[in-house]
PASEBA-1860 file (N, C-alpha, C; in nm, 3 decimals):
! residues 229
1> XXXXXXXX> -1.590/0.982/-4.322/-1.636/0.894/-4.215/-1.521/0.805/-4.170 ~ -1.459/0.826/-4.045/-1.336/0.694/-3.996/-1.409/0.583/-3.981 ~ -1.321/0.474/-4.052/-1.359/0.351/-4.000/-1.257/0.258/-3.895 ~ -1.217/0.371/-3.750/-1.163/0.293/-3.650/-1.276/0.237/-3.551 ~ -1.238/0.097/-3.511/-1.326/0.028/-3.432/-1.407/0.094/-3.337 ~ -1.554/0.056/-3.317/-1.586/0.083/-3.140/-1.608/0.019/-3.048 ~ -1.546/0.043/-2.942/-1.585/-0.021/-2.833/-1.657/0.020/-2.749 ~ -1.735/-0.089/-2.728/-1.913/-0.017/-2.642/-1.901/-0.092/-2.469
9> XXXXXXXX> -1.892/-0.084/-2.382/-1.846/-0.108/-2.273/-2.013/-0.103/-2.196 ~ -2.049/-0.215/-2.173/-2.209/-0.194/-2.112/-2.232/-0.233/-1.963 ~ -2.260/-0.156/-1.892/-2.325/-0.150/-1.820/-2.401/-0.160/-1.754 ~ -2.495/-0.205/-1.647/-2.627/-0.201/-1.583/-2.680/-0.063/-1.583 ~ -2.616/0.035/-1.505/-2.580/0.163/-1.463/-2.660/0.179/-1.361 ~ -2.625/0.320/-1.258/-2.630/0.308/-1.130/-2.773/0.342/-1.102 ~ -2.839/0.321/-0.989/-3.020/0.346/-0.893/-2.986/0.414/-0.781 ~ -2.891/0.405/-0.745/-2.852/0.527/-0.637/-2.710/0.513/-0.563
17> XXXXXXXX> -2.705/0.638/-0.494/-2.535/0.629/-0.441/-2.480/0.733/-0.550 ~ -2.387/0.665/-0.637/-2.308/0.747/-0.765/-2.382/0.741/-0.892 ~ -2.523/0.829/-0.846/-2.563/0.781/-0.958/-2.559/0.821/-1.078 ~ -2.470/0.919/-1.140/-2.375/0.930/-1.252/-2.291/0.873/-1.273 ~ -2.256/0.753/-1.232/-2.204/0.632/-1.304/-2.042/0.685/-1.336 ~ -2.004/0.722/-1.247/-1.820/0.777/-1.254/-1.737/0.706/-1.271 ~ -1.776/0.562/-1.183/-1.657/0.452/-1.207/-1.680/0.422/-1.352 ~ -1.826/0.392/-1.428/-1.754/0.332/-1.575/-1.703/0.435/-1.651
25> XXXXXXXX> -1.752/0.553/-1.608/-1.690/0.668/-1.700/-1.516/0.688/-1.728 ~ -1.471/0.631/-1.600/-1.360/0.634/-1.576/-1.244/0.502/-1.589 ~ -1.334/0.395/-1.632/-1.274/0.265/-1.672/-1.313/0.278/-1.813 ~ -1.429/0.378/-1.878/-1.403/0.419/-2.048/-1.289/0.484/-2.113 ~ -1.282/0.566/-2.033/-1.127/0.683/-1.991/-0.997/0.576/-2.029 ~ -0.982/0.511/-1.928/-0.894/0.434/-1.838/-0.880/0.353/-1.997 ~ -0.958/0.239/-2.041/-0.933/0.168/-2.192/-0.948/0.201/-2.273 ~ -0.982/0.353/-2.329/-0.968/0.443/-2.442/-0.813/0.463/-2.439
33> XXXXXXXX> -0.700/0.476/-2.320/-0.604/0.533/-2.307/-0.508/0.429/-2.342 ~ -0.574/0.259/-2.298/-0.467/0.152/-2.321/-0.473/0.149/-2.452 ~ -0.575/0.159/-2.551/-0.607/0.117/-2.616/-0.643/0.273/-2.806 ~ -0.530/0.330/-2.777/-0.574/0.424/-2.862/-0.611/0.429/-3.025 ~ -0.596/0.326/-3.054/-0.636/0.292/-3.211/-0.769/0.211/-3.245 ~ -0.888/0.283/-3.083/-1.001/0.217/-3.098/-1.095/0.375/-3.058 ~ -1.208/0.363/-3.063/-1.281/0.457/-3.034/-1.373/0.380/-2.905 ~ -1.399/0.416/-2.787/-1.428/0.411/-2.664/-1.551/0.422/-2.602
41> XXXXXXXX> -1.685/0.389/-2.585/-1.762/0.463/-2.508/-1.832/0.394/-2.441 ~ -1.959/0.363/-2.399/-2.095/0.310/-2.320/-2.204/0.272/-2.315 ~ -2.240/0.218/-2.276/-2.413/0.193/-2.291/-2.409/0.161/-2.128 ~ -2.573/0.213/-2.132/-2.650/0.173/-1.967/-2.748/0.050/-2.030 ~ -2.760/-0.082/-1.988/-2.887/-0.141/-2.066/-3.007/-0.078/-1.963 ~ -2.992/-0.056/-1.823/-3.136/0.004/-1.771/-3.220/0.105/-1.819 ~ -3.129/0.139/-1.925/-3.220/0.266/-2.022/-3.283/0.186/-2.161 ~ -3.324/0.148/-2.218/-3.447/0.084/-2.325/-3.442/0.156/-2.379
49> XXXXXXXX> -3.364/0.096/-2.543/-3.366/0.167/-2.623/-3.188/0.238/-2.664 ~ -3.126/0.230/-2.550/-2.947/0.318/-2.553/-2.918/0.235/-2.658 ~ -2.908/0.103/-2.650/-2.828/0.041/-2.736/-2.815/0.042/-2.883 ~ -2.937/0.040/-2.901/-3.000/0.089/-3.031/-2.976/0.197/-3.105 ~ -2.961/0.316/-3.022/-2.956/0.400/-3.081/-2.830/0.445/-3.082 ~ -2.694/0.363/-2.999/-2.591/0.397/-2.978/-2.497/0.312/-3.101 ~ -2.590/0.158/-3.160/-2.589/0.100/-3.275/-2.579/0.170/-3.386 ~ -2.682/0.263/-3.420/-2.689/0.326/-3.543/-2.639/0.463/-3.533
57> XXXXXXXX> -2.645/0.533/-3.468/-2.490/0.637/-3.455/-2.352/0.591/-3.498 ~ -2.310/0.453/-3.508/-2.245/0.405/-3.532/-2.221/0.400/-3.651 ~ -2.314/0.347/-3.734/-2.299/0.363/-3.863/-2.250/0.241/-3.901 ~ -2.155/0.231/-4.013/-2.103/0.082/-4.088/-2.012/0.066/-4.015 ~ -1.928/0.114/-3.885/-1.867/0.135/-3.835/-1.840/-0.010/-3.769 ~ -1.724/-0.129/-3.753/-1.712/-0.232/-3.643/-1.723/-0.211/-3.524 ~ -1.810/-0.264/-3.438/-1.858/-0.249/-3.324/-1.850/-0.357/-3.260 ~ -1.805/-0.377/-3.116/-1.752/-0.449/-3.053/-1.816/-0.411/-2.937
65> XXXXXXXX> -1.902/-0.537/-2.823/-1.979/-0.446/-2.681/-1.867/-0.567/-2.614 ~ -1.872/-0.525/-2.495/-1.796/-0.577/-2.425/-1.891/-0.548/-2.284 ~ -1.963/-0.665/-2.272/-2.048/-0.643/-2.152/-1.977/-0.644/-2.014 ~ -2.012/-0.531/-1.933/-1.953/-0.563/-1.769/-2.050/-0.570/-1.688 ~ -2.144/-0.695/-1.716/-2.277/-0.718/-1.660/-2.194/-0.899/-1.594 ~ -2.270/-0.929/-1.460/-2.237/-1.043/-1.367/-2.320/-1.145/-1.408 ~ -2.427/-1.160/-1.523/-2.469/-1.265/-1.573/-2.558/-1.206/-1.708 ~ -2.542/-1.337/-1.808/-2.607/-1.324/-1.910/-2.763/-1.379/-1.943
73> XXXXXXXX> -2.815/-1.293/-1.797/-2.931/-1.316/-1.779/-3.057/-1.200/-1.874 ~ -3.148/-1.156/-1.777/-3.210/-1.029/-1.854/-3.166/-0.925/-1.953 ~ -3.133/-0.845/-1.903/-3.053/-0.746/-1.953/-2.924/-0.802/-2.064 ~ -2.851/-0.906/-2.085/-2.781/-0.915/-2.177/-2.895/-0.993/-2.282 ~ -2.972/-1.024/-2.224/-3.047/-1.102/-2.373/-3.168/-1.023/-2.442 ~ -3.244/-0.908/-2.319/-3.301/-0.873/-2.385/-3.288/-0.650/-2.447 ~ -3.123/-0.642/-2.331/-3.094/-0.523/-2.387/-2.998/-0.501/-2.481 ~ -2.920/-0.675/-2.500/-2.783/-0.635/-2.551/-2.833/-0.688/-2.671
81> XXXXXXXX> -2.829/-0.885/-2.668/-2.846/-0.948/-2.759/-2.894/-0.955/-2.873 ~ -3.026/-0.902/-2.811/-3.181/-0.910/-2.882/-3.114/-0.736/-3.024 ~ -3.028/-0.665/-2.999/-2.989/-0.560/-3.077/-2.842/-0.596/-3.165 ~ -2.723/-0.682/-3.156/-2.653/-0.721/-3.194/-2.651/-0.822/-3.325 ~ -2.727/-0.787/-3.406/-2.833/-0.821/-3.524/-2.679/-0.828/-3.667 ~ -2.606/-0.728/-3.676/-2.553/-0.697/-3.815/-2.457/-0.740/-3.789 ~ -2.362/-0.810/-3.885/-2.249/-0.897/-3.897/-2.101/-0.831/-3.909 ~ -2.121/-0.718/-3.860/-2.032/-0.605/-3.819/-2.041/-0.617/-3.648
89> XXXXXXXX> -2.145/-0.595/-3.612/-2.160/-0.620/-3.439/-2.117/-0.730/-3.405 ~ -2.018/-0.689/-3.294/-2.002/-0.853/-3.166/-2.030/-0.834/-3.055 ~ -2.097/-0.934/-3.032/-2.139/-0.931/-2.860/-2.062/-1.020/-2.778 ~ -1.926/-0.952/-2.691/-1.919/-1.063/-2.668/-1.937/-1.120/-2.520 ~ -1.934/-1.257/-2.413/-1.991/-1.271/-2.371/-1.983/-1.156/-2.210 ~ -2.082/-1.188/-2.134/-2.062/-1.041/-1.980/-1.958/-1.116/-1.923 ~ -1.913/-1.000/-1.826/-1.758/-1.026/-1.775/-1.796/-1.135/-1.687 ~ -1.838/-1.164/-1.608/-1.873/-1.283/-1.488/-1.791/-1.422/-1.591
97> XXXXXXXX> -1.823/-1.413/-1.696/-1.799/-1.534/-1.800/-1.688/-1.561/-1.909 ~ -1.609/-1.493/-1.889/-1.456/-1.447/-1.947/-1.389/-1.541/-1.873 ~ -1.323/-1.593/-1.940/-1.237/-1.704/-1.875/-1.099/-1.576/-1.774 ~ -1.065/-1.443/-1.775/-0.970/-1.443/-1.694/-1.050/-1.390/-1.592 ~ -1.149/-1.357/-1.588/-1.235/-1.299/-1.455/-1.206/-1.395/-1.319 ~ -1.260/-1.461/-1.302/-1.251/-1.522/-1.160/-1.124/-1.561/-1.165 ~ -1.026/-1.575/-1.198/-0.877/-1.593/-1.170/-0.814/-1.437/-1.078 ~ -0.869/-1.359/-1.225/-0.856/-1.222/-1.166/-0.899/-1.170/-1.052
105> XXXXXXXX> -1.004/-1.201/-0.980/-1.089/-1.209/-0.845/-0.987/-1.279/-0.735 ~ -0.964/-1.374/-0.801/-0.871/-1.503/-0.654/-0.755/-1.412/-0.664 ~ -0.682/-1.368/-0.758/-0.536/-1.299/-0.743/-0.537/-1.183/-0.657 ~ -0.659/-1.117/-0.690/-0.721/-0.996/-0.616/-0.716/-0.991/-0.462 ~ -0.761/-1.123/-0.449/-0.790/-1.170/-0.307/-0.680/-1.220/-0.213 ~ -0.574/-1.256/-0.348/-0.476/-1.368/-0.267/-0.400/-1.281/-0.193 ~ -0.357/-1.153/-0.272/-0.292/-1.004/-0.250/-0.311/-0.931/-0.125 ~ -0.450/-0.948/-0.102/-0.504/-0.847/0.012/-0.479/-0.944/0.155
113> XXXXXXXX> -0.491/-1.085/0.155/-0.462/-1.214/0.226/-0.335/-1.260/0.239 ~ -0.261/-1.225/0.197/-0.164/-1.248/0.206/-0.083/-1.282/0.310 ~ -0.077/-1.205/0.408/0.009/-1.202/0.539/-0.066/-1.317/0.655 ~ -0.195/-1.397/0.602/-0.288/-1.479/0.689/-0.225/-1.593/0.672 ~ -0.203/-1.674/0.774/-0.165/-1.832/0.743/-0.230/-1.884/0.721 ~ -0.369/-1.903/0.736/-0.478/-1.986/0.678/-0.563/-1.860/0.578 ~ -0.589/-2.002/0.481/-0.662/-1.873/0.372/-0.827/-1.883/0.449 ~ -0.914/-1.736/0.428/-0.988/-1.721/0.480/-1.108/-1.732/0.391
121> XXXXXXXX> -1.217/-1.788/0.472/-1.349/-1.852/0.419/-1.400/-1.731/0.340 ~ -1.412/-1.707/0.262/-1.473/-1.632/0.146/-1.668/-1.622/0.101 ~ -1.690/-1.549/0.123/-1.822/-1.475/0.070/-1.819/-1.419/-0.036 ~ -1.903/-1.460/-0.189/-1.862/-1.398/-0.334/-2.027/-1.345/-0.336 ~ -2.054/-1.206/-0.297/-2.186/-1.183/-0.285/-2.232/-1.182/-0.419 ~ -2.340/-1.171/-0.430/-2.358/-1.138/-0.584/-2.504/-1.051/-0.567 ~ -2.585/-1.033/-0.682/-2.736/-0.934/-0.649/-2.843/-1.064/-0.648 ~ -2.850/-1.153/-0.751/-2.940/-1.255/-0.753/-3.074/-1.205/-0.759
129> XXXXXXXX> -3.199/-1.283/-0.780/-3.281/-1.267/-0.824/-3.428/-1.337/-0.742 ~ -3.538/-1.245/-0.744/-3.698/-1.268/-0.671/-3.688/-1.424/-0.746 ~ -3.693/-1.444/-0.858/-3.704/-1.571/-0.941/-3.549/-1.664/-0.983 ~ -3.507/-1.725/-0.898/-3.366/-1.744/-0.898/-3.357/-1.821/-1.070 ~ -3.247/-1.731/-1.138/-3.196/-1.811/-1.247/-3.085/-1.763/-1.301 ~ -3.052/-1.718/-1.380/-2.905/-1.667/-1.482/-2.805/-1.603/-1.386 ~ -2.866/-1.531/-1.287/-2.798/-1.450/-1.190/-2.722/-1.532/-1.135 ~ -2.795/-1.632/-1.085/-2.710/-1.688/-0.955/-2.644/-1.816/-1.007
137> XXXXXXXX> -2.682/-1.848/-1.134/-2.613/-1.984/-1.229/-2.470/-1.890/-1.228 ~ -2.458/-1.733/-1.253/-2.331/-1.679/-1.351/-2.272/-1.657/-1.208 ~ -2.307/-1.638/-1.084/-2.254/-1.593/-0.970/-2.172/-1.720/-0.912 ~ -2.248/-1.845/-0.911/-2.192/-1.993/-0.847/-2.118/-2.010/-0.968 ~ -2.100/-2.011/-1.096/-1.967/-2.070/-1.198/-1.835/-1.980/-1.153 ~ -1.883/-1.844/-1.129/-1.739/-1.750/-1.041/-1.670/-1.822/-0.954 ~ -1.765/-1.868/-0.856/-1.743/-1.904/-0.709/-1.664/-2.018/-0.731 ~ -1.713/-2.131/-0.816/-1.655/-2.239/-0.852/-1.493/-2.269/-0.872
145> XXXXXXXX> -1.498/-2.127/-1.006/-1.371/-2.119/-1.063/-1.275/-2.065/-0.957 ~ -1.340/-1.952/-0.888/-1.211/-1.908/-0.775/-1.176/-2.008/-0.660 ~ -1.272/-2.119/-0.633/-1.230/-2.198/-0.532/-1.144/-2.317/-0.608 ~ -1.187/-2.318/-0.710/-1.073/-2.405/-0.778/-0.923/-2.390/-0.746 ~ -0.902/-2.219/-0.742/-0.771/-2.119/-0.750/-0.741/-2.114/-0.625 ~ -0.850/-2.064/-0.523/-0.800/-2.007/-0.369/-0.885/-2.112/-0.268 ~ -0.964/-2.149/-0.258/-1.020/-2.204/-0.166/-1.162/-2.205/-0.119 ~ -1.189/-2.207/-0.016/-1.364/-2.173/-0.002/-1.423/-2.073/-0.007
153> XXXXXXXX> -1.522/-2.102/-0.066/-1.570/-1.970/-0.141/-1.729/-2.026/-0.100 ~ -1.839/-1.908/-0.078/-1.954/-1.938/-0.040/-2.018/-1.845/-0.147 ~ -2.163/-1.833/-0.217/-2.175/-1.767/-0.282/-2.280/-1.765/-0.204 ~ -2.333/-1.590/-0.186/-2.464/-1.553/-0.128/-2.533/-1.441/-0.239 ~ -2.631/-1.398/-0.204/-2.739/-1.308/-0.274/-2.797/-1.242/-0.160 ~ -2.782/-1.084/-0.288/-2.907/-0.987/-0.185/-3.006/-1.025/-0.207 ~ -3.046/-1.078/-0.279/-3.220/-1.084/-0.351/-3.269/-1.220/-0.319 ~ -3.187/-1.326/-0.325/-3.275/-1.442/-0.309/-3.120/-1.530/-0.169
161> XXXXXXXX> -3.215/-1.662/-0.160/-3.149/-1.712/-0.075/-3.050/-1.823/-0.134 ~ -2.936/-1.852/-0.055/-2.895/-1.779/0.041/-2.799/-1.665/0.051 ~ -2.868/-1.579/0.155/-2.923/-1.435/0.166/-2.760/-1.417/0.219 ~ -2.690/-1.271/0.164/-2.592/-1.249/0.191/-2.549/-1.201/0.364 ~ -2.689/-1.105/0.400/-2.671/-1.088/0.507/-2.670/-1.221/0.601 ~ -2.709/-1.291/0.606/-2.676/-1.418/0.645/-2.552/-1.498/0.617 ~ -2.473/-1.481/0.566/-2.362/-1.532/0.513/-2.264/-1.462/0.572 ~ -2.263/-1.341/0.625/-2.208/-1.234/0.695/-2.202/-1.244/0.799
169> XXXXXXXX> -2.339/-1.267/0.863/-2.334/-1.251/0.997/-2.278/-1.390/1.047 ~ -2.273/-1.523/0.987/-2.227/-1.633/1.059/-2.033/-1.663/1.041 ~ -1.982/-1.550/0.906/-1.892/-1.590/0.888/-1.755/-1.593/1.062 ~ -1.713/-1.652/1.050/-1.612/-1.703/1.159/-1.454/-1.623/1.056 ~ -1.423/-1.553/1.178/-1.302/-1.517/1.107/-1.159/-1.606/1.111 ~ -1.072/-1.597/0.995/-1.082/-1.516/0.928/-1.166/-1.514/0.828 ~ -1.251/-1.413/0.783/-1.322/-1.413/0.639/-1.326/-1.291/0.536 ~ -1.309/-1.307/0.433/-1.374/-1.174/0.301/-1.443/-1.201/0.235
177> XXXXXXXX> -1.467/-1.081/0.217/-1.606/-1.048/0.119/-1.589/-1.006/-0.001 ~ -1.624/-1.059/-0.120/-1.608/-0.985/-0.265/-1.728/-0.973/-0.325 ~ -1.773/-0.864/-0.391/-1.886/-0.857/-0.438/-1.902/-0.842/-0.593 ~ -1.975/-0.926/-0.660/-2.011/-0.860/-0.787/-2.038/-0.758/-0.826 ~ -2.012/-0.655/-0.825/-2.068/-0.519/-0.869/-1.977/-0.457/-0.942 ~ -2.002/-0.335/-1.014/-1.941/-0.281/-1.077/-1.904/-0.182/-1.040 ~ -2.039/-0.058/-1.006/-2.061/0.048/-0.995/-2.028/0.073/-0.808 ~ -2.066/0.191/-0.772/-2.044/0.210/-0.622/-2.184/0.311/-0.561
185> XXXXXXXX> -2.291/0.288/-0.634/-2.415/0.321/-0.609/-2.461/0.201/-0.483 ~ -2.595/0.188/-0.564/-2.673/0.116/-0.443/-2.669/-0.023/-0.373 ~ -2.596/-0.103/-0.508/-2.558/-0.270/-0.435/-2.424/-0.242/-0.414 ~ -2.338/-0.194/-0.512/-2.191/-0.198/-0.498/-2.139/-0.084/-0.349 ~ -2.201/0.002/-0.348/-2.147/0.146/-0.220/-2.222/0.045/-0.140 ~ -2.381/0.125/-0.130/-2.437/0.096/-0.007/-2.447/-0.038/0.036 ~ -2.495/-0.081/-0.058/-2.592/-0.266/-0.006/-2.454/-0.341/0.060 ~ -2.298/-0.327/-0.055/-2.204/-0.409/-0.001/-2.143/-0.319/0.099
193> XXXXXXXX> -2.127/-0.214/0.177/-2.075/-0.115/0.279/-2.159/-0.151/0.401 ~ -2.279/-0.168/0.397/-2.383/-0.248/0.492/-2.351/-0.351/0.519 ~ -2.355/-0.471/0.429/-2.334/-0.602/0.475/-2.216/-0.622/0.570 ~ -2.049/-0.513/0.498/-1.937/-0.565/0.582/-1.961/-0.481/0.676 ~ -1.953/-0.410/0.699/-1.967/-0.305/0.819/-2.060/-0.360/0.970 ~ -2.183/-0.457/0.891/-2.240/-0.487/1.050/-2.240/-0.615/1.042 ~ -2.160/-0.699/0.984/-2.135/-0.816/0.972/-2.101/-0.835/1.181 ~ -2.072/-0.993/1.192/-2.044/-0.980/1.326/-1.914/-0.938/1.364
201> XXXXXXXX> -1.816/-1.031/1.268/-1.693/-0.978/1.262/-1.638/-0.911/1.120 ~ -1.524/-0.847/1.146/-1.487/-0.809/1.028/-1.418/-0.874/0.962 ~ -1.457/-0.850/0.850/-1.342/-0.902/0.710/-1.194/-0.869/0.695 ~ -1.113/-0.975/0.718/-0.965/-0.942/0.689/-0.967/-0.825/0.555 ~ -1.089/-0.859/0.448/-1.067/-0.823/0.307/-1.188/-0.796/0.264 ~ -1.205/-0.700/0.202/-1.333/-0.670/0.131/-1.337/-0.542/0.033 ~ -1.419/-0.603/-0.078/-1.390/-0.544/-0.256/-1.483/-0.618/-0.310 ~ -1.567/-0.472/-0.403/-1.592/-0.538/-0.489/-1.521/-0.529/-0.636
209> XXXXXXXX> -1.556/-0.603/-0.756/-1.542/-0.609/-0.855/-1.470/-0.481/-0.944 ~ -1.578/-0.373/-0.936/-1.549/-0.273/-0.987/-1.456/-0.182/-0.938 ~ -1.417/-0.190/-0.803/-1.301/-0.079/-0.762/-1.158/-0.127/-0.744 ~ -1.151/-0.272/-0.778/-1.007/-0.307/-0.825/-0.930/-0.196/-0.912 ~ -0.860/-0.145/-0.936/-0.751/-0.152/-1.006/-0.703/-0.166/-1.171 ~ -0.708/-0.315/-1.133/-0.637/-0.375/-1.278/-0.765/-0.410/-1.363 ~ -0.906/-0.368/-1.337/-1.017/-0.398/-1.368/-0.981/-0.362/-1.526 ~ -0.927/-0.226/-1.529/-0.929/-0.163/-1.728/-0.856/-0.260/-1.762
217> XXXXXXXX> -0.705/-0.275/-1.713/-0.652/-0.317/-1.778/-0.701/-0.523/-1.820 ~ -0.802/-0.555/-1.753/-0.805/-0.672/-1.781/-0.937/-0.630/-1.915 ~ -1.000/-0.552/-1.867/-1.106/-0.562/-2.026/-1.018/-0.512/-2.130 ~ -0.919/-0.397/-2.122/-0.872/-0.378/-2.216/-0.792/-0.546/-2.330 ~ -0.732/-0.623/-2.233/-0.684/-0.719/-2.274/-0.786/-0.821/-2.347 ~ -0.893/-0.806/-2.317/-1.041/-0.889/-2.367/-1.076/-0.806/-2.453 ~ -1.075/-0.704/-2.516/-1.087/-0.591/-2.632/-1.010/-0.629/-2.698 ~ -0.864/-0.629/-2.664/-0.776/-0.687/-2.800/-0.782/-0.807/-2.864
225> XXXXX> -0.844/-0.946/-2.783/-0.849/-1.038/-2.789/-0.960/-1.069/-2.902 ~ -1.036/-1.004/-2.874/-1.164/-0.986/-2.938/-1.168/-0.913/-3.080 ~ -1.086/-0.822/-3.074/-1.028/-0.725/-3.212/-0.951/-0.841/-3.292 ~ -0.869/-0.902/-3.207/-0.790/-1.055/-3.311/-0.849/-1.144/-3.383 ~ -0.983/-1.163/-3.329/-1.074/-1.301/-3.327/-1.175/-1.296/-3.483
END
């Protein structure tokens, strides 16, 4: 039986669009490769029950989740948490809440803005919630931290108010759009491809979360950090 670490990389996972879930497959890929003296894989929490059983496959094995969920709302408390029981398991906290995340977002942004003399009014969409709470608490501490870094930053929601499409349609250019998402299914492809696309004007800039780039390499760096700790 090896006893090299695992790393469990979690997910929401996708409802439509890609809905084989390629981008995390490929940011598992992507920090299995930075990271080769660890063992690599996934969880969906929208499946009940993955975690669990992806726990005890594990065995005595150190296990390490590394949530890439935008708040430590539902799903981290009652798919992740509520299973992170044995003193071998770490949970540690969803990416929205990593101290290099929203730095990583403003750098993201500053890059694509660059050539603008005035920095441009910013939209940080997020999904948010019928019953506003954890969602949109973990979405406005983002917003906070990147306006700390870059400047104005507005935080909107598909789900509750205030409503992203609204945030879109009044923005005055110049403006971008960044979205919480991970995946490129139904909020991350469609919902955020909708909003910029019939916005009134267009976005100097627009990205979400998950199709950055340097995305592995920043969890990979929160994996090692976490392997130290």
């Amino acid at each position: 039986m090896t006893d090299r670490p695992v790393i469990l990389l979690a997910a929401h996972g996708e409802r439509g669009g890609a809905a084989n879930n390629a981008r995390l497959a490929r940011i598992v890929a992507d920090v299995g490769a930075m990271i080769p003296e660890v063992d690599v894989g996934s969880v969906l929490v929208n499946v009940e029950g993955v975690t669990e059983r992806a726990l005890a496959a594990c065995g005595e094995r150190s296990v390490v989740c590394l949530p890439l969920l935008f708040s430590d709302g539902y799903f981290y408390q009652q798919r992740l948490k509520s299973a992170f029981t044995a003193a071998n398991h770490l949970l540690a906290p969803p990416l929205a809440l990593w101290r290099s995340f929203a730095p990583f977002l403003a750098d993201n942004l500053a890059l694509r803005t660059i050539s603008h003399a005035a920095d441009p009014r910013v939209v940080l969409v997020a999904h948010g919630s019928k019953q506003t709470g954890r969602s949109a608490l973990c979405a406005r501490q983002v917003g906070a931290l990147m306006q700390a870094r870059y400047g104005r930053v507005e935080v909107a929601f598909l789900e509750e108010a205030p409503f992203a499409r609204d945030a879109a349609a009044a923005a005055e250019p110049p403006w971008s759009a960044v979205g919480l998402f991970l995946g490129e299914g139904l909020h991350g492809g469609e919902d955020f491809d909708v909003l910029v696309s019939t916005a009134r004007h267009a976005p100097v800039a627009a990205f979400t979360a998950g199709e950055l780039p340097g995305l592995a390499g920043l969890i990979a760096a929160e994996v090692r950090d976490r392997l130290r700790s």
